[in-house]
The first five atom37 places (N, CA, C, CB, O) and aatype in JSON, in Angstrom:
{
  "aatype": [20, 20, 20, 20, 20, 20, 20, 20, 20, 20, 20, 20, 20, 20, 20, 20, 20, 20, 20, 20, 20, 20, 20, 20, 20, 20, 20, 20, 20, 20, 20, 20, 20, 20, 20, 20, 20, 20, 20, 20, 20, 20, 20, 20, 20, 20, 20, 20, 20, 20, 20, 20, 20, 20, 20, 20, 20, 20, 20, 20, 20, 20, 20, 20, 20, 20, 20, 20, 20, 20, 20, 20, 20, 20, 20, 20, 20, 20, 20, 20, 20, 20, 20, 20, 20, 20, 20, 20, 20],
  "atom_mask": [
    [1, 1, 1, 1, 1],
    [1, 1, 1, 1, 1],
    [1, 1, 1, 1, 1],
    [1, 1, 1, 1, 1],
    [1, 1, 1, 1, 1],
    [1, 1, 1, 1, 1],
    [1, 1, 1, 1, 1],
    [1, 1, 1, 1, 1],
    [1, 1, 1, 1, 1],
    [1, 1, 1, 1, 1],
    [1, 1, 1, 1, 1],
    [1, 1, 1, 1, 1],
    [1, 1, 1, 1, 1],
    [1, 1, 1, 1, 1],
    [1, 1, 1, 1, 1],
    [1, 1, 1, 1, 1],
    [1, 1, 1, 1, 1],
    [1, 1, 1, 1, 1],
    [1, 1, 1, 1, 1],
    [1, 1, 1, 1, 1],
    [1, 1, 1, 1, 1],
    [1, 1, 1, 1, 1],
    [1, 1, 1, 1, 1],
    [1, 1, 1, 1, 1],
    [1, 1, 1, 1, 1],
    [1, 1, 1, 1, 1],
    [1, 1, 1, 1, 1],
    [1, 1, 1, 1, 1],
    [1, 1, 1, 1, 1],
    [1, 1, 1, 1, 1],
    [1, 1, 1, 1, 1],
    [1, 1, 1, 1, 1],
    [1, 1, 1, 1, 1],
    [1, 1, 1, 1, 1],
    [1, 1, 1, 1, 1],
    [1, 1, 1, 1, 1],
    [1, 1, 1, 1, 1],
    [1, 1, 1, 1, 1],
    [1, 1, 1, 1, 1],
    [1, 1, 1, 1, 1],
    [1, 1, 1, 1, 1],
    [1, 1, 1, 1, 1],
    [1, 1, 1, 1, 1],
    [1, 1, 1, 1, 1],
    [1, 1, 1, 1, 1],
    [1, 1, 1, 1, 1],
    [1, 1, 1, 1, 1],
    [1, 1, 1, 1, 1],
    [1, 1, 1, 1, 1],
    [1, 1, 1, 1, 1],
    [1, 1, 1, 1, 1],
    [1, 1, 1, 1, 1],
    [1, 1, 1, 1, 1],
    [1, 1, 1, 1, 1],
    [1, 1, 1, 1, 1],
    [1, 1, 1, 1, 1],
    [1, 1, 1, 1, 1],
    [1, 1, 1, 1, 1],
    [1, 1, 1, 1, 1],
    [1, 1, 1, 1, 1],
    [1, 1, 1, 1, 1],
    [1, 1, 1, 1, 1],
    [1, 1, 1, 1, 1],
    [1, 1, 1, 1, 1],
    [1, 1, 1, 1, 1],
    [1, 1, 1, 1, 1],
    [1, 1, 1, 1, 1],
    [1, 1, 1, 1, 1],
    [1, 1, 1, 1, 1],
    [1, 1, 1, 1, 1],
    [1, 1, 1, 1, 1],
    [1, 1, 1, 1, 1],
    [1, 1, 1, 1, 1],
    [1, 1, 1, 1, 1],
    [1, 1, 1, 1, 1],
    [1, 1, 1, 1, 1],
    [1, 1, 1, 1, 1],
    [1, 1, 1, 1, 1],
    [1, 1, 1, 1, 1],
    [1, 1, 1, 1, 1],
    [1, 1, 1, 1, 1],
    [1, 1, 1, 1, 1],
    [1, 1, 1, 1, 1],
    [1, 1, 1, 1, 1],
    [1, 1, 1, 1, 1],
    [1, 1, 1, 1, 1],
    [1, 1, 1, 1, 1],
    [1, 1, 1, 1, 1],
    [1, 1, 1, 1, 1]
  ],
  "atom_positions": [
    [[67.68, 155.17, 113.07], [67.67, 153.96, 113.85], [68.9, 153.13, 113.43], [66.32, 153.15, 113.63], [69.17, 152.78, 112.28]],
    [[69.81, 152.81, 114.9], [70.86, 151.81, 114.22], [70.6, 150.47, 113.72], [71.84, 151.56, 115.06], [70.03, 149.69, 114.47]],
    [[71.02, 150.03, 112.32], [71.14, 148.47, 112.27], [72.06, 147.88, 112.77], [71.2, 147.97, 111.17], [72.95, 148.38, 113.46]],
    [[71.92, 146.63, 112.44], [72.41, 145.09, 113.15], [72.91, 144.54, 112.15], [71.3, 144.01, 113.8], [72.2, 144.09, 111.25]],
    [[74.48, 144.47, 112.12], [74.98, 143.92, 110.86], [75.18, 142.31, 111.5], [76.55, 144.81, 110.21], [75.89, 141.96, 112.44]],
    [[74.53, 141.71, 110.85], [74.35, 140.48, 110.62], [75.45, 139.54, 110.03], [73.35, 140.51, 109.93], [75.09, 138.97, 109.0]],
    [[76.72, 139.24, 110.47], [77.31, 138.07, 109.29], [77.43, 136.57, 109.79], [78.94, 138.46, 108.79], [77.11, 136.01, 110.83]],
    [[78.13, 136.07, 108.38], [77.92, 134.45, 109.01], [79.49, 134.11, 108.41], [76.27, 133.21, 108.18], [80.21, 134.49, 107.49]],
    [[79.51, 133.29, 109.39], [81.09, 133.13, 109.48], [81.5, 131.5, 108.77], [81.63, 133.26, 111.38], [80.57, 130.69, 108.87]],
    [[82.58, 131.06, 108.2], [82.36, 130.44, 107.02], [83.76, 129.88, 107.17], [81.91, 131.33, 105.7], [84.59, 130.78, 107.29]],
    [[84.26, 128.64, 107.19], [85.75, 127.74, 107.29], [85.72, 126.44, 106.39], [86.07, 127.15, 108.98], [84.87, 125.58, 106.17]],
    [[86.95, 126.68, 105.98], [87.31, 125.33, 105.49], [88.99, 125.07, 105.6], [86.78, 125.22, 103.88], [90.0, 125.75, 105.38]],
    [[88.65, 123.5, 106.15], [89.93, 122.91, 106.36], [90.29, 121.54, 105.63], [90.05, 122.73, 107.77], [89.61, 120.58, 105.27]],
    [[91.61, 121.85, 105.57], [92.36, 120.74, 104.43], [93.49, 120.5, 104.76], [92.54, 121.13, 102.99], [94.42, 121.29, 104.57]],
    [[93.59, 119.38, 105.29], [95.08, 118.72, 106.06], [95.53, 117.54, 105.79], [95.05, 118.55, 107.5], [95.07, 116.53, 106.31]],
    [[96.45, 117.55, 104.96], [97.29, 115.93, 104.49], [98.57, 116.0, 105.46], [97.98, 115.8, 102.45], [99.34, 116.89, 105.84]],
    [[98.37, 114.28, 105.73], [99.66, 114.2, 106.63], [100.01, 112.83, 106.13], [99.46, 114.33, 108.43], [99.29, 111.83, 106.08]],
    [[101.6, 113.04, 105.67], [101.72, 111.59, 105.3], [103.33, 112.0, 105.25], [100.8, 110.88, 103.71], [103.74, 112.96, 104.59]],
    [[104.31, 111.01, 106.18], [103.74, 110.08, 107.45], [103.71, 110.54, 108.39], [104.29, 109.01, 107.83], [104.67, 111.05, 108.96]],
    [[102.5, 110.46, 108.8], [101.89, 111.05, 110.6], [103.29, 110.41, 111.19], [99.91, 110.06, 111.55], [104.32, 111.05, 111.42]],
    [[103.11, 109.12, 111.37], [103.47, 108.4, 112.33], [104.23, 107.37, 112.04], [102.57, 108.05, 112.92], [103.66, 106.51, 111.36]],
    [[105.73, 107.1, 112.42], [106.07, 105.53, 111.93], [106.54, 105.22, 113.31], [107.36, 105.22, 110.54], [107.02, 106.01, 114.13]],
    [[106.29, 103.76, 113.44], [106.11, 103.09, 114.73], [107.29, 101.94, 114.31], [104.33, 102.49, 115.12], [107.36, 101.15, 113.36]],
    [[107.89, 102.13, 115.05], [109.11, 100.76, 115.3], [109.37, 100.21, 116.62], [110.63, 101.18, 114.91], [109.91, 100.82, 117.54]],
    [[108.97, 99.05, 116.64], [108.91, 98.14, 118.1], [109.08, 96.93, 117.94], [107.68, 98.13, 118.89], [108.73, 96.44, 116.87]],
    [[109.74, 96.01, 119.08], [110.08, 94.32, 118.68], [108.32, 93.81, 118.96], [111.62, 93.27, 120.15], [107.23, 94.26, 119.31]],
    [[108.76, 93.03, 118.67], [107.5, 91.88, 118.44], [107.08, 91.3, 119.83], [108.03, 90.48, 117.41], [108.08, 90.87, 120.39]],
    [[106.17, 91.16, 120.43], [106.0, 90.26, 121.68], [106.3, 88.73, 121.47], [104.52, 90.38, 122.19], [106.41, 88.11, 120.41]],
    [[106.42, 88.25, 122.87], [107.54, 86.56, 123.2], [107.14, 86.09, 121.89], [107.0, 85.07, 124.8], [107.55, 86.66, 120.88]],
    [[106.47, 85.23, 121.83], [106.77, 84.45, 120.83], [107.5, 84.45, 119.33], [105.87, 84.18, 120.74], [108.16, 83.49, 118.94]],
    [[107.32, 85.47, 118.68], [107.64, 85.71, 117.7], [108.74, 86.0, 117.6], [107.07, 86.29, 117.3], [109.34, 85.93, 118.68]],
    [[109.5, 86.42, 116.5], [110.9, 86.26, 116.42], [111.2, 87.88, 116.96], [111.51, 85.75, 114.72], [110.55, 88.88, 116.69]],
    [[112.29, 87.77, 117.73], [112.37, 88.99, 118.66], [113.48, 89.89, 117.24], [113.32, 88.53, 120.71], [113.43, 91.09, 116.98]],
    [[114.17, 89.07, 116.7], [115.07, 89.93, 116.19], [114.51, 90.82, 114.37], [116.55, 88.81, 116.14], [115.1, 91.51, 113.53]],
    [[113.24, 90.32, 114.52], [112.24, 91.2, 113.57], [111.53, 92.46, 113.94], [111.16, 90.41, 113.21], [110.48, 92.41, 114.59]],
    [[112.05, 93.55, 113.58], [111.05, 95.28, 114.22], [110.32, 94.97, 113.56], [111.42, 97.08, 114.02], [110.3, 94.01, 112.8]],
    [[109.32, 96.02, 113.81], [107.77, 95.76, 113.15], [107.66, 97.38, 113.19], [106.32, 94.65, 114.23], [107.86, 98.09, 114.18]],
    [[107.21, 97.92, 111.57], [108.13, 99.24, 111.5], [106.17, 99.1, 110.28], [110.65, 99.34, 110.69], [105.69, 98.2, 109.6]],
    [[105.54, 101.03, 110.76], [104.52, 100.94, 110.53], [104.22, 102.35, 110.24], [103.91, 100.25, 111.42], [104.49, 103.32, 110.95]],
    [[103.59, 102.33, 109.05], [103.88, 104.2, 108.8], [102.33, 104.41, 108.51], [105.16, 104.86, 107.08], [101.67, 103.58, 107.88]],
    [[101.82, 105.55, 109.01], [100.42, 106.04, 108.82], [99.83, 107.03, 107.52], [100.19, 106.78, 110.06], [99.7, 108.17, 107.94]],
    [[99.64, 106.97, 106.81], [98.93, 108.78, 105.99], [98.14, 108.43, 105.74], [99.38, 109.73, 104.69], [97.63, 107.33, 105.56]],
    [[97.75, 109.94, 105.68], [95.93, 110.45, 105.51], [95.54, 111.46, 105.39], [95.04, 110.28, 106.44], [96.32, 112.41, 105.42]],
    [[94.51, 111.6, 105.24], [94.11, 113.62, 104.48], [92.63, 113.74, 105.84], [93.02, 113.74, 101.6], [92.23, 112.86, 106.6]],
    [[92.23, 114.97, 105.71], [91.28, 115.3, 106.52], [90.66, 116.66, 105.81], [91.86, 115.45, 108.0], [91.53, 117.49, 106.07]],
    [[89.9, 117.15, 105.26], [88.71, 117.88, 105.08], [87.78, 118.08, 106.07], [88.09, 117.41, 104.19], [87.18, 117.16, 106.64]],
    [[87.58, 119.56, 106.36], [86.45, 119.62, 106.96], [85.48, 121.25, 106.65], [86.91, 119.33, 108.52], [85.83, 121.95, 105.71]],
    [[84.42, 121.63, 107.45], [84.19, 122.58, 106.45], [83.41, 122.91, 108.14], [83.36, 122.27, 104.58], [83.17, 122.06, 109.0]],
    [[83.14, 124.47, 108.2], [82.29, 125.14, 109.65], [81.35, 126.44, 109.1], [83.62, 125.89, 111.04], [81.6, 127.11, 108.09]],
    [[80.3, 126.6, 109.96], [79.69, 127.33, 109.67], [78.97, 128.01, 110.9], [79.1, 126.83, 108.78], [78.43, 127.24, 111.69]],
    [[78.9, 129.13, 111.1], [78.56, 129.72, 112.52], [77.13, 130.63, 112.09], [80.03, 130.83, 113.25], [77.09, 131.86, 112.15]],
    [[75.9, 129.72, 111.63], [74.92, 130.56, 110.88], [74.65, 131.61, 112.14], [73.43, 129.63, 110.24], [74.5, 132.72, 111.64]],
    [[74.52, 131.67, 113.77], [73.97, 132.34, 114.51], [75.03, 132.59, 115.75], [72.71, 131.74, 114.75], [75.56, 131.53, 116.1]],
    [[75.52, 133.93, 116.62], [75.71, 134.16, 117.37], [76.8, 132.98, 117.98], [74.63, 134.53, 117.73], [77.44, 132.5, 117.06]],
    [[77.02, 132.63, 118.8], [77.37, 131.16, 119.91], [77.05, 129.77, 118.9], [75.99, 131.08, 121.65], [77.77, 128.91, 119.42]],
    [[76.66, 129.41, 118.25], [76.19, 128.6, 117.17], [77.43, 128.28, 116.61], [75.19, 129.25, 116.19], [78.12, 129.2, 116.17]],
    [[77.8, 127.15, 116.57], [78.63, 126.1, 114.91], [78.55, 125.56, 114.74], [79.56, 125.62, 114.36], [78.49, 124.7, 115.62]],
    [[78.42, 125.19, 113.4], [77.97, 123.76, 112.98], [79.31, 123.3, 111.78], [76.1, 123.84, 112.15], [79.39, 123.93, 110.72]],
    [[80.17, 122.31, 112.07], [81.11, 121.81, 111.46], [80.68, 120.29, 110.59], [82.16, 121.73, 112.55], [79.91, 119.44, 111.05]],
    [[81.28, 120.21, 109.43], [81.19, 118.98, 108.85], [82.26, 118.26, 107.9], [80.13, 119.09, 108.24], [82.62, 118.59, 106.77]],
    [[82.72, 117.05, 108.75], [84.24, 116.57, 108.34], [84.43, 115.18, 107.86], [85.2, 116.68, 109.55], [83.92, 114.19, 108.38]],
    [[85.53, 115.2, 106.45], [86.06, 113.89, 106.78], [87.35, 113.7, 107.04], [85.84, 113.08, 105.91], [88.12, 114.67, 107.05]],
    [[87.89, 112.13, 107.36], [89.14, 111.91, 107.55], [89.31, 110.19, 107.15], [89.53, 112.4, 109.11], [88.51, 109.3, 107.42]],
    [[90.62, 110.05, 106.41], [90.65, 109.0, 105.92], [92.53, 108.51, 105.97], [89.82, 109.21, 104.46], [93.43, 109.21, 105.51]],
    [[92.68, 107.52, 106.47], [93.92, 106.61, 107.22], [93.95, 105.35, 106.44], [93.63, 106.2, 108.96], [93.1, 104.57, 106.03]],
    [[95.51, 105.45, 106.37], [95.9, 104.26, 105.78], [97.06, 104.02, 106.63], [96.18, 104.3, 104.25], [97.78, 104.98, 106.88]],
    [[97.35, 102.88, 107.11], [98.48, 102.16, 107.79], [99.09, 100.67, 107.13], [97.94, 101.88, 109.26], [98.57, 99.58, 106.89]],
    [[100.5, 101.28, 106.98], [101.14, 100.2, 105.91], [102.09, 99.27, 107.28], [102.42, 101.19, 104.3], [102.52, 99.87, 108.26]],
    [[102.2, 98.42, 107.17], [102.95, 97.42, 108.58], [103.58, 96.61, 107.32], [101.63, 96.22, 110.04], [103.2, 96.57, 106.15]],
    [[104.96, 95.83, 108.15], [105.09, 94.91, 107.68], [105.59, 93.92, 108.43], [105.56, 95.11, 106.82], [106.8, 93.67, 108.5]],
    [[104.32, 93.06, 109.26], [103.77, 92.51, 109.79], [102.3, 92.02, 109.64], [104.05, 92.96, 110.48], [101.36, 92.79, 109.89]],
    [[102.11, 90.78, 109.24], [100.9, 90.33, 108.53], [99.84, 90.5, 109.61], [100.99, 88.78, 107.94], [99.97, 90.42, 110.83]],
    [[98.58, 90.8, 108.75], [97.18, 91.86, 109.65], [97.34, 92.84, 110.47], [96.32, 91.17, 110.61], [96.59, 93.07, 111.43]],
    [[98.62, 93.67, 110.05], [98.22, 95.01, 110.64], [98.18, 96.42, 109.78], [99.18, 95.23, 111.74], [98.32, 97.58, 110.18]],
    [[97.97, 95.96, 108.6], [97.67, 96.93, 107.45], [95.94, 97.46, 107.88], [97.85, 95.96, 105.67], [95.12, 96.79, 108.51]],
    [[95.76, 98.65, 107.38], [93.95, 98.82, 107.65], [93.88, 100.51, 106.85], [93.31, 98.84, 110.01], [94.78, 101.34, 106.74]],
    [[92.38, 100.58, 106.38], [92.63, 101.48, 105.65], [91.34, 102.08, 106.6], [92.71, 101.25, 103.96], [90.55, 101.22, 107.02]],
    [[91.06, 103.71, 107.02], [89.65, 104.06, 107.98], [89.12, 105.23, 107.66], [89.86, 104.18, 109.56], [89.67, 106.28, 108.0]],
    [[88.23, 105.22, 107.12], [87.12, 106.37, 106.81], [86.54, 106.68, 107.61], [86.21, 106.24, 106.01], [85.8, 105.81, 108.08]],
    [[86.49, 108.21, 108.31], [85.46, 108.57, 109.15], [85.05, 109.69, 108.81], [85.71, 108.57, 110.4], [85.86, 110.47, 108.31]],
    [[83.42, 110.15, 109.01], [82.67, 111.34, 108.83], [82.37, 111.73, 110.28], [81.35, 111.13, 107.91], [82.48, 110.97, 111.25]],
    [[82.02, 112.93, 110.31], [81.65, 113.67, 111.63], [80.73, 114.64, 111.07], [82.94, 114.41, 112.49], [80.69, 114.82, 109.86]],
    [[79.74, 115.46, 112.15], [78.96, 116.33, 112.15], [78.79, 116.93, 113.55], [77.91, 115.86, 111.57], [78.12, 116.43, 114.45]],
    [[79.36, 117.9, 113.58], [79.35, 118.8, 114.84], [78.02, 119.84, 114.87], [80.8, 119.71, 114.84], [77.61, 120.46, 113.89]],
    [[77.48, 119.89, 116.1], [76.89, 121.25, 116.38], [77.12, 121.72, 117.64], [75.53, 121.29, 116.21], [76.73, 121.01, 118.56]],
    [[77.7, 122.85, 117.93], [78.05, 123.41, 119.21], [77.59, 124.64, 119.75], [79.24, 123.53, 119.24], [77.73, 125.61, 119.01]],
    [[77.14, 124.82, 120.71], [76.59, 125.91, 121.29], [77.39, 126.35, 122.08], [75.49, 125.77, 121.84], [77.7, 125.5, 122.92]],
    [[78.2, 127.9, 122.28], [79.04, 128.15, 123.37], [78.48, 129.05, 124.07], [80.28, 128.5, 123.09], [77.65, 129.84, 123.61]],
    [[78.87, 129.03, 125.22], [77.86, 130.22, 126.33], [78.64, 130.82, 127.1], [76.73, 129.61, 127.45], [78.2, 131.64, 127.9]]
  ]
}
């Protein structure tokens, strides 16, 4: 009798990016036009997947951002978690 090899499929991800992004743009009217406003992003991302069944995944991630400006209140630092489950057909 044939068996049914059974496996389970298994990921992990690890992604630093620093600097994603630097943003340089003048300032809107009021403010002093001849000041850029110059804004750089990094951050890391972890995440981890698991396909216990067939069409089945189940992923679980973080990601965490820091944005440096220099321009007062637009610094911010952002933690986010996720939890995926996906069924494909």
């Amino acid at each position: 009798m044939p068996g049914l090899l059974v496996s389970i499929r298994r990921s992990l991800l690890v992604l630093v990016f620093a600097p994603c992004a630097t943003l340089r743009a003048q300032q809107p009217a009021p403010i002093d036009w001849n000041k850029l406003r110059d804004e750089t992003v990094h951050g890391y991302r972890v995440g981890a997947g698991w396909e216990p069944l067939r069409f089945w995944q189940v992923g679980l991630g973080y990601e965490h951002n820091e944005r440096t400006s220099n321009v007062l209140l637009r610094d911010y630092k952002d933690d986010l978690v996720s939890l995926n489950v996906r069924y494909r057909f």
